[in-house]
DSSP file (Angstrom, degrees, kcal/mol; ACC not computed):
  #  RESIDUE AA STRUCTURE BP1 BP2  ACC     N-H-->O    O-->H-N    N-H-->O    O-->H-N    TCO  KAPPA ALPHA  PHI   PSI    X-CA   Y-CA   Z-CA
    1    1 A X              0   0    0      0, 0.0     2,-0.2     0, 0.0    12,-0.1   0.000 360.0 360.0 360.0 130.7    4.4    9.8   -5.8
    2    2 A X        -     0   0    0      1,-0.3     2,-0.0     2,-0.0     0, 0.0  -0.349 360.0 -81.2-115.4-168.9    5.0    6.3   -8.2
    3    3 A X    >   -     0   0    0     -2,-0.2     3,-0.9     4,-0.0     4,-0.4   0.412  63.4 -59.8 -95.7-164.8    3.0    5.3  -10.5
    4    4 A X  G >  S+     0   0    0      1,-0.3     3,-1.1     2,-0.2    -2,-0.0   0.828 128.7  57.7 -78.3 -20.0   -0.6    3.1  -10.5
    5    5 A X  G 3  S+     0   0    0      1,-0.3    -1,-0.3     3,-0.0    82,-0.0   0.901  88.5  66.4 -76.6 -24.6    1.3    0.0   -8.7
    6    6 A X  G <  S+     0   0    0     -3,-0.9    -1,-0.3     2,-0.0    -2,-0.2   0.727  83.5 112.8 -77.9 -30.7    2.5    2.1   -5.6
    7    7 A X    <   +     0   0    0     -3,-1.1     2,-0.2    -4,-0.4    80,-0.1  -0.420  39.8 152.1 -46.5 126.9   -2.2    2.2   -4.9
    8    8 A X    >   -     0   0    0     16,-0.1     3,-1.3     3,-0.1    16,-0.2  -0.776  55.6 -97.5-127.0 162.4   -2.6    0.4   -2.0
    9    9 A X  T 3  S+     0   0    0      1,-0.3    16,-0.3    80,-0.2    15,-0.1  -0.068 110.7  35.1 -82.4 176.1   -5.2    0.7    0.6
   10   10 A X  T 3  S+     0   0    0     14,-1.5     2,-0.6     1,-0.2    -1,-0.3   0.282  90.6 122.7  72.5 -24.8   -3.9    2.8    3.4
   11   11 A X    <   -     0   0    0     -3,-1.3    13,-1.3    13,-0.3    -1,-0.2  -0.660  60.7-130.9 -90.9 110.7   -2.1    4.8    1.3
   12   12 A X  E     -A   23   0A   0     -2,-0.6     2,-0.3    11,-0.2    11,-0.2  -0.410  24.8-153.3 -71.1 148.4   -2.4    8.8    1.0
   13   13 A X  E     -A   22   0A   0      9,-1.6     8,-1.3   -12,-0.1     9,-1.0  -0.790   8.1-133.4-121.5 172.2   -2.7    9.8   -2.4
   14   14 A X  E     -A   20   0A   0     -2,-0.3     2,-0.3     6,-0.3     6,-0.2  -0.788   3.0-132.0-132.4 120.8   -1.7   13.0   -3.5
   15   15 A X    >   -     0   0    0      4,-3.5     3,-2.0    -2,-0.3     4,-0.3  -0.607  45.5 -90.3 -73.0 150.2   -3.1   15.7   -5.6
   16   16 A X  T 3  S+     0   0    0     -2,-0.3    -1,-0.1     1,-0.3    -2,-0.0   0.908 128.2  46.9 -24.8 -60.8   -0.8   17.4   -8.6
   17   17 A X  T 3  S-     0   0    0      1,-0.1    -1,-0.3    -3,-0.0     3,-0.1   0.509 128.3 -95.0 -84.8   8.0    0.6   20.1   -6.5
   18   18 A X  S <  S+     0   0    0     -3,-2.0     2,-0.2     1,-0.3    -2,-0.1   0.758  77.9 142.8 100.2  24.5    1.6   17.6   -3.2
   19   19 A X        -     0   0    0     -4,-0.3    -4,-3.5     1,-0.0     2,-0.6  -0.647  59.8-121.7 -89.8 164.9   -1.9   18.4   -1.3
   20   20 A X  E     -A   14   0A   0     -6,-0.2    -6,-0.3    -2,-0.2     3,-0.1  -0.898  25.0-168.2-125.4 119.0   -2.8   15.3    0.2
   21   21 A X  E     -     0   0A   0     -8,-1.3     2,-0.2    -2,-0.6    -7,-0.2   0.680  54.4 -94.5 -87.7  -1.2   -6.3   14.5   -1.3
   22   22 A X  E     -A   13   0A   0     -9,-1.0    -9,-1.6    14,-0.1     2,-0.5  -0.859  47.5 -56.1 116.5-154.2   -6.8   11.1    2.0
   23   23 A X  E     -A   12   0A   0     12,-1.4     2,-0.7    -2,-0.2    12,-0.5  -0.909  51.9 -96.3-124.4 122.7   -6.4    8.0    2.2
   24   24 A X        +     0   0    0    -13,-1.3   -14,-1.5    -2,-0.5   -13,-0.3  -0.459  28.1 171.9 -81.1 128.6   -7.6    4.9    0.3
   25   25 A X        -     0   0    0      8,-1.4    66,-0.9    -2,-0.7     2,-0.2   0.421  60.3 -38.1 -82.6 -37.3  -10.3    2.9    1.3
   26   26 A X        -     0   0    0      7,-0.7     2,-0.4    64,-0.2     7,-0.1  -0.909  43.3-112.9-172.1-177.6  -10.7    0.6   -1.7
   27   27 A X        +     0   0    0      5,-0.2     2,-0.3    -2,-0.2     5,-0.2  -0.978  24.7 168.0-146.5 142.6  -10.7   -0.3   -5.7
   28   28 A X  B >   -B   31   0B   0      3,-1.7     3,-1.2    -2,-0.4    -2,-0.0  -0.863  59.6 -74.0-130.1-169.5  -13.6   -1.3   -8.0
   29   29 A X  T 3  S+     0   0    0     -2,-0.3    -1,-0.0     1,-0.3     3,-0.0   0.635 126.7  55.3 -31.9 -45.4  -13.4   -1.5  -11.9
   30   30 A X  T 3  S-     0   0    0      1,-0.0    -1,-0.3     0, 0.0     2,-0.3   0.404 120.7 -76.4 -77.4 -12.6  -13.4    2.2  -12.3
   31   31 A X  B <   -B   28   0B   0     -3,-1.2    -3,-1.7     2,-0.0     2,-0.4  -0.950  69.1 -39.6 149.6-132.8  -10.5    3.2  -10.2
   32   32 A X        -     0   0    0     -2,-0.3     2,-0.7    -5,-0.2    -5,-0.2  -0.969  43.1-131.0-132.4 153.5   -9.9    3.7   -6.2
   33   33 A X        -     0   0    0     -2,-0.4    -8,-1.4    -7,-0.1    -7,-0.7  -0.865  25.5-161.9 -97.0 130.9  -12.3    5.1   -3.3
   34   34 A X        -     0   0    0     -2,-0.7     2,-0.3   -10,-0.3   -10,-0.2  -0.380   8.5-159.2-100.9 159.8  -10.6    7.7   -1.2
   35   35 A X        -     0   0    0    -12,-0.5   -12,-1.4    -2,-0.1     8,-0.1  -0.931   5.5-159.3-133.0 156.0  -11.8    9.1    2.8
   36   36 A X        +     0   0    0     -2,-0.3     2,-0.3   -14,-0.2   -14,-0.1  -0.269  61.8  96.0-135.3  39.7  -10.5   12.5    4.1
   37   37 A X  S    S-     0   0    0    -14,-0.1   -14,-0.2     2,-0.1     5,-0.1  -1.000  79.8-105.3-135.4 151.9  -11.1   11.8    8.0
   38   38 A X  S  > S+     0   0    0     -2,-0.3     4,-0.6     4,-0.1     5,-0.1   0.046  70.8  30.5 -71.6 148.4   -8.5   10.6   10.0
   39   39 A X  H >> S-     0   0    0      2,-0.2     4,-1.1     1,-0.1     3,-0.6  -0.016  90.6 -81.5  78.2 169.5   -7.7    6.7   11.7
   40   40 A X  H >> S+     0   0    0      1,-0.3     3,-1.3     2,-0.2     4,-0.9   0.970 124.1  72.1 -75.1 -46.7   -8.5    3.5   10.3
   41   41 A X  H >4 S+     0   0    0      1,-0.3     3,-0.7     2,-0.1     6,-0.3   0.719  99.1  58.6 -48.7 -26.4  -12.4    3.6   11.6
   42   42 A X  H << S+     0   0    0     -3,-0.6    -1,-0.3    -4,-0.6    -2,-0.2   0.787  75.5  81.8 -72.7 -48.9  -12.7    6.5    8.6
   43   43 A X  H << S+     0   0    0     -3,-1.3     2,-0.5    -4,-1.1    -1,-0.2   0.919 103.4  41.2 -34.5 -32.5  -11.6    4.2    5.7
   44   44 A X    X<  -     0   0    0     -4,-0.9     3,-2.9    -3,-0.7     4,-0.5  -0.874  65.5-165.5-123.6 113.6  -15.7    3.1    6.0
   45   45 A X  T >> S+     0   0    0     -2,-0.5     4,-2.3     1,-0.3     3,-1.5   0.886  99.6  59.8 -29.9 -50.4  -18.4    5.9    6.6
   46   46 A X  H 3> S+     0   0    0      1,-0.2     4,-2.6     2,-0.2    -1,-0.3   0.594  91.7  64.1 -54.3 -21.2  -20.4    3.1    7.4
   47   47 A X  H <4 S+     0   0    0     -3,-2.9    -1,-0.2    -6,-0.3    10,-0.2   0.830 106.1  45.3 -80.2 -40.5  -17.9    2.2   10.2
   48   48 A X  H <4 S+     0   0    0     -3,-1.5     4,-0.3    -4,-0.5    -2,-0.2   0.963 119.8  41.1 -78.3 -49.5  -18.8    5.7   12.2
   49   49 A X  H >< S+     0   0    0     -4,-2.3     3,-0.8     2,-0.1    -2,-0.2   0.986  99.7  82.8 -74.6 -62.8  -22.9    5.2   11.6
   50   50 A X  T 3< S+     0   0    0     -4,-2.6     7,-0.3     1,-0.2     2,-0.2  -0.002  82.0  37.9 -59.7 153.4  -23.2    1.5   12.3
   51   51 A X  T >> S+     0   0    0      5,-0.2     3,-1.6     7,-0.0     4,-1.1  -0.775  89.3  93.3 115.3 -87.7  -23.4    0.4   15.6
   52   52 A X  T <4 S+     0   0    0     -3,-0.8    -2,-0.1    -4,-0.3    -3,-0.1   0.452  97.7  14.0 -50.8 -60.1  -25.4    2.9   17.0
   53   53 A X  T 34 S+     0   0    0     -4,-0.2    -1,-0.3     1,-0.1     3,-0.1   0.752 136.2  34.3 -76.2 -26.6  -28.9    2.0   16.9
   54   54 A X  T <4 S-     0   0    0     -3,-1.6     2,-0.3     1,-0.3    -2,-0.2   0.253 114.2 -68.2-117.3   5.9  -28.5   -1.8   16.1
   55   55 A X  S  < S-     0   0    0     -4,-1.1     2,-0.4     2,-0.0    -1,-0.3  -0.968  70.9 -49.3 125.5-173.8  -25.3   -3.4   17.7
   56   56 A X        -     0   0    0     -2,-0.3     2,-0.3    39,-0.2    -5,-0.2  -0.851  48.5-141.1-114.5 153.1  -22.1   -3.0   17.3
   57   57 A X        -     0   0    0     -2,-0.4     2,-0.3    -7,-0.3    38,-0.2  -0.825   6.4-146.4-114.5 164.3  -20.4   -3.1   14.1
   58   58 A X  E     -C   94   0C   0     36,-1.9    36,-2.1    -2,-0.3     2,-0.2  -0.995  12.5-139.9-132.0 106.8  -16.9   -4.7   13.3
   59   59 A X  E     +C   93   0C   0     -2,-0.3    13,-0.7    34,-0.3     2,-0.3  -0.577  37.9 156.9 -69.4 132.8  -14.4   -3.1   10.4
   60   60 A X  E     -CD  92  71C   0     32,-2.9    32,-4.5    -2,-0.2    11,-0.2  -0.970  46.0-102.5-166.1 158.4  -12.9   -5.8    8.4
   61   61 A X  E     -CD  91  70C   0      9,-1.3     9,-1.1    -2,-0.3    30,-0.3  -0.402  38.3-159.4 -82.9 171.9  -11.3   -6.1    5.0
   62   62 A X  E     -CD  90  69C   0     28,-0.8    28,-3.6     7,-0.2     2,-0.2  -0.979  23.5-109.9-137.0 149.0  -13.6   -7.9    1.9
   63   63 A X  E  >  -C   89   0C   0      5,-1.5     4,-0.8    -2,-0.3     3,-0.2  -0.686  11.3-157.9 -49.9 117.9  -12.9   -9.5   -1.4
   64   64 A X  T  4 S+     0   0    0     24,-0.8    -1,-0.1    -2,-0.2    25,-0.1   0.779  93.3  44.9 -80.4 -27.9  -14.1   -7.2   -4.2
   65   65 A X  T  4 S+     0   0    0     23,-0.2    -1,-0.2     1,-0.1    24,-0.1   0.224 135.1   1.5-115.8   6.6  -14.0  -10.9   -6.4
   66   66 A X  T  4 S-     0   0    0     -3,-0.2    -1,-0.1     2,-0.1    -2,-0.1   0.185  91.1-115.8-146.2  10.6  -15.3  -13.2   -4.4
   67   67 A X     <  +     0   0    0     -4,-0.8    -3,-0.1     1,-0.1    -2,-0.0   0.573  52.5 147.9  89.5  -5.2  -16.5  -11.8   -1.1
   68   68 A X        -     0   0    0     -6,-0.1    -5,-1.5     1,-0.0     2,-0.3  -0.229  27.2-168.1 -59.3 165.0  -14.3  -13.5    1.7
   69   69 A X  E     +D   62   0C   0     -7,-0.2     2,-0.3    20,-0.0    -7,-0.2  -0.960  10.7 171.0-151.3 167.9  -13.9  -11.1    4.4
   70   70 A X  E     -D   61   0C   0     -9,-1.1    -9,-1.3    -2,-0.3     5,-0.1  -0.920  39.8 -53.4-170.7 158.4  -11.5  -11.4    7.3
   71   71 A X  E >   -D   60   0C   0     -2,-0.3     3,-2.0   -11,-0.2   -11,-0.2   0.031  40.9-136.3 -38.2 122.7  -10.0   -9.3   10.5
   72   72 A X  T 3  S+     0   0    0    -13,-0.7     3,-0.4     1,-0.2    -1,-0.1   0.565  95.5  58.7 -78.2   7.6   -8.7   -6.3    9.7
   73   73 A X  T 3  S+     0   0    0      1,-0.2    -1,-0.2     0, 0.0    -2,-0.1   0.023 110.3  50.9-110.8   4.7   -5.1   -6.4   11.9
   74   74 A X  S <  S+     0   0    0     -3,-2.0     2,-0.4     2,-0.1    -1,-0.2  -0.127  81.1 165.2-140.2  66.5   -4.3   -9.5   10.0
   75   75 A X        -     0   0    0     -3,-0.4     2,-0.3    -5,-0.1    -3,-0.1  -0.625  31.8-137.5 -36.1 115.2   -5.0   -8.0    5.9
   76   76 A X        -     0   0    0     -2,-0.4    13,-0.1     2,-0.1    -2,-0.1  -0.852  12.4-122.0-100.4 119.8   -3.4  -10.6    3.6
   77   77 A X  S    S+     0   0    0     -2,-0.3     9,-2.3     8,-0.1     2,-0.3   0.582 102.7  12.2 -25.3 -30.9   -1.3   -9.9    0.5
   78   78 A X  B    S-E   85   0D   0      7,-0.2     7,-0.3     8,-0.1    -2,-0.1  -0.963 101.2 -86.9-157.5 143.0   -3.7  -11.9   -1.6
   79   79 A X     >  -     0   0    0      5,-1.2     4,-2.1    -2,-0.3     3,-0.3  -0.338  30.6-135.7 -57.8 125.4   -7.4  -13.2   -0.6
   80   80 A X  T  4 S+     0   0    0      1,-0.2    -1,-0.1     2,-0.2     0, 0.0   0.761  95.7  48.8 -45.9 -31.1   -7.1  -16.7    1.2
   81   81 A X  T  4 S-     0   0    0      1,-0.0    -1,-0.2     3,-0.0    -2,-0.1   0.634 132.0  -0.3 -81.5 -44.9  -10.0  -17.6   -1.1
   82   82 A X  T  4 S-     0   0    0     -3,-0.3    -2,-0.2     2,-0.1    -1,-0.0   0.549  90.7-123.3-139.7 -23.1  -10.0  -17.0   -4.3
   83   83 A X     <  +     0   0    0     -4,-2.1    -3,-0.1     1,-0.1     3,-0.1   0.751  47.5 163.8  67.5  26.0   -6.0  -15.1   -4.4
   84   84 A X        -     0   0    0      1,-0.2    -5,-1.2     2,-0.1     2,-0.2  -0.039  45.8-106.8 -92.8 154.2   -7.5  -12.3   -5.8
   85   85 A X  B >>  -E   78   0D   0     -7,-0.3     3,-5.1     1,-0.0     4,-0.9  -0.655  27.8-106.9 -82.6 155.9   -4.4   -9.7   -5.1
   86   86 A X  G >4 S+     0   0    0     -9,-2.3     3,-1.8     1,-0.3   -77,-0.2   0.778 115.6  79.7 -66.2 -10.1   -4.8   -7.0   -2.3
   87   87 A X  G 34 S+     0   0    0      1,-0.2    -1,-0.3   -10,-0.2   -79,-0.1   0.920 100.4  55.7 -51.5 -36.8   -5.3   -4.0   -4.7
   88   88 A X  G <4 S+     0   0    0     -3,-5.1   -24,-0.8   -62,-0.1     2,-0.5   0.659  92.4  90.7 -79.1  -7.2   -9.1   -6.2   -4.4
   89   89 A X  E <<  +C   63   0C   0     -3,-1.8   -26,-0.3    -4,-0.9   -80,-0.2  -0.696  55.3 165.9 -73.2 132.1   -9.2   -6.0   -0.7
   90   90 A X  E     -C   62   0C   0    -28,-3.6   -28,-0.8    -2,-0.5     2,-0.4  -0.332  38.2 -90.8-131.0-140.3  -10.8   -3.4    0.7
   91   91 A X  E     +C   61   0C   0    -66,-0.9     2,-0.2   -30,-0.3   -30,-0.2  -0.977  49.1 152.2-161.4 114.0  -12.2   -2.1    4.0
   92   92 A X  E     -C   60   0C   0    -32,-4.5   -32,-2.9    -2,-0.4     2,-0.4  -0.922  40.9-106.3-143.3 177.6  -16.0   -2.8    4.9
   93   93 A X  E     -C   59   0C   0     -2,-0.2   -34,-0.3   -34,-0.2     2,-0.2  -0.935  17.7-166.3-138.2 135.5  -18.2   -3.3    8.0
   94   94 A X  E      C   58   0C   0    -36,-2.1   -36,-1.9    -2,-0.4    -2,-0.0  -0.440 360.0 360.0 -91.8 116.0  -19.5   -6.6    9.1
   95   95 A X              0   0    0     -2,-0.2   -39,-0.2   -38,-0.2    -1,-0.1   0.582 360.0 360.0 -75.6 360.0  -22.7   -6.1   12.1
């Protein structure tokens, strides 16, 4: 377990004693949002309920800082847009 630079999304984080608390999802200002269900489609709650009633929904990452959003099998180091670093990408879903 490193330190705060080792957070990226995908990444299990760890509780004190080495239980593994899921996986992360995301960052805002306050810190990081974590999921404890399995596969990528889990990184967004939203990913399992949309789609159902309305369409289909599409998981893709977003810019916390300016909102680009893009395919999620080609997640970029740094936002094409604005170059925002990926600790500000996160995992959302697009109808």
């Amino acid at each position: 377990m490193g330190g705060e630079s080792d957070l990226t999304v995908g990444r299990t984080v760890y509780d004190s004693e080495g239980t593994a608390l899921g996986t992360i999802r995301g960052f805002d200002e306050d810190g990081f949002f974590v999921t404890t269900r399995e596969g990528i489609e889990a990184l967004s709650i939203e990913h399992e309920r949309a789609g159902h009633e309305f369409g289909e929904a599409e998981l893709v990452w977003r810019c916390s800082r300016c909102g680009a959003v893009g395919d999620i099998d080609d997640m970029p180091e740094a936002c094409p847009d604005c170059d925002a670093p990926r600790e500000d990408l996160y995992y959302w879903t697009e109808d």
